[in-house]
C-alpha positions in Angstrom: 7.5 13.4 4.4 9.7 16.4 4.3 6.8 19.1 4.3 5.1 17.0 7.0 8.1 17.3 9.1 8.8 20.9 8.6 4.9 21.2 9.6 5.9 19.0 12.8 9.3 21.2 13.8 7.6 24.5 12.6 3.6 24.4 13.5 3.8 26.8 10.4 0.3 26.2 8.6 1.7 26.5 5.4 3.3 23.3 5.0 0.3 21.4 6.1 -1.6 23.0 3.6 1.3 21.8 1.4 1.2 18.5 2.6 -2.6 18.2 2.1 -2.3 19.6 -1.5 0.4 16.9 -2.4 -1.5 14.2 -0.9 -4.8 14.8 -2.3 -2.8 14.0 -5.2 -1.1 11.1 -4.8 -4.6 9.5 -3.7 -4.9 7.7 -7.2 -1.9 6.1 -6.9 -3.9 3.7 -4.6 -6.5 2.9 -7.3 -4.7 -0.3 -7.8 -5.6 -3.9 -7.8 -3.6 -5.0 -5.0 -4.8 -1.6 -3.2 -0.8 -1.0 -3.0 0.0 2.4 -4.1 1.7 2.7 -7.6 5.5 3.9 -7.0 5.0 6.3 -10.2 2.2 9.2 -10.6 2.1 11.9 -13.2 0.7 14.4 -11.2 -0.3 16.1 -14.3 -1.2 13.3 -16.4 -2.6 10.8 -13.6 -0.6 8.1 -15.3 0.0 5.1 -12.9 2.7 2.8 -13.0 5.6 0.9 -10.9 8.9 1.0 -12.3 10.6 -1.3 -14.6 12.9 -2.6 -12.1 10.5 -3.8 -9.5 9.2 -5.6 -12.5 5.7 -4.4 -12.1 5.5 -4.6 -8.1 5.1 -2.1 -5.6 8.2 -1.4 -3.6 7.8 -2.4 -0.1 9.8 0.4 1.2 7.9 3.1 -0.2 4.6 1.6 0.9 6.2 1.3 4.0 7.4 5.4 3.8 4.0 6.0 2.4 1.6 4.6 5.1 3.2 6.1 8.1 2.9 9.5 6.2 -0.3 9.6 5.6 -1.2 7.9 9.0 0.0 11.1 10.6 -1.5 13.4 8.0 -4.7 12.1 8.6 -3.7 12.6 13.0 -2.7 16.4 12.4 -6.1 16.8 9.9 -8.4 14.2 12.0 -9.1 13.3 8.2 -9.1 9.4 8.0 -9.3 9.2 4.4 -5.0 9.3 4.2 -4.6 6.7 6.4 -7.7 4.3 5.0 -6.2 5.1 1.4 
């Protein structure tokens, strides 16, 4: 969210690319069951998981955070694939 709104107040390209990069990335956090995005990713490791306190559920809020990020990465890219992950 923060390099997407940097993007937004700056126009400065670099951050989008940013943005993309890090998305790109979190994409297999969706590869769930529910289709809810995990709340953990090892970006280097692609390990999955949502923490112990949520006792195995996604957190709503992040979700929540999550989806209207990538709905307007995928409006300033006119790639749908963030906001149909």
């Amino acid at each position: 969210g923060g390099l997407l709104s940097a993007y937004d107040l700056s126009k400065d390209e670099s951050f989008l690319a940013l943005s993309i990069d890090l998305a790109d990335r979190l994409l297999p956090a969706f590869e769930s069951k529910t289709g809810l995005p995990y709340g953990t990713l090892g970006l280097r490791t692609g390990k999955r998981f949502n923490p112990t306190w949520t006792h195995g559920a996604s957190s709503i809020s992040e979700v929540g955070t999550v989806q209207l990020e990538f709905r307007y990465l995928s409006h300033v890219t006119k790639d749908p694939k963030y906001r149909l992950a």
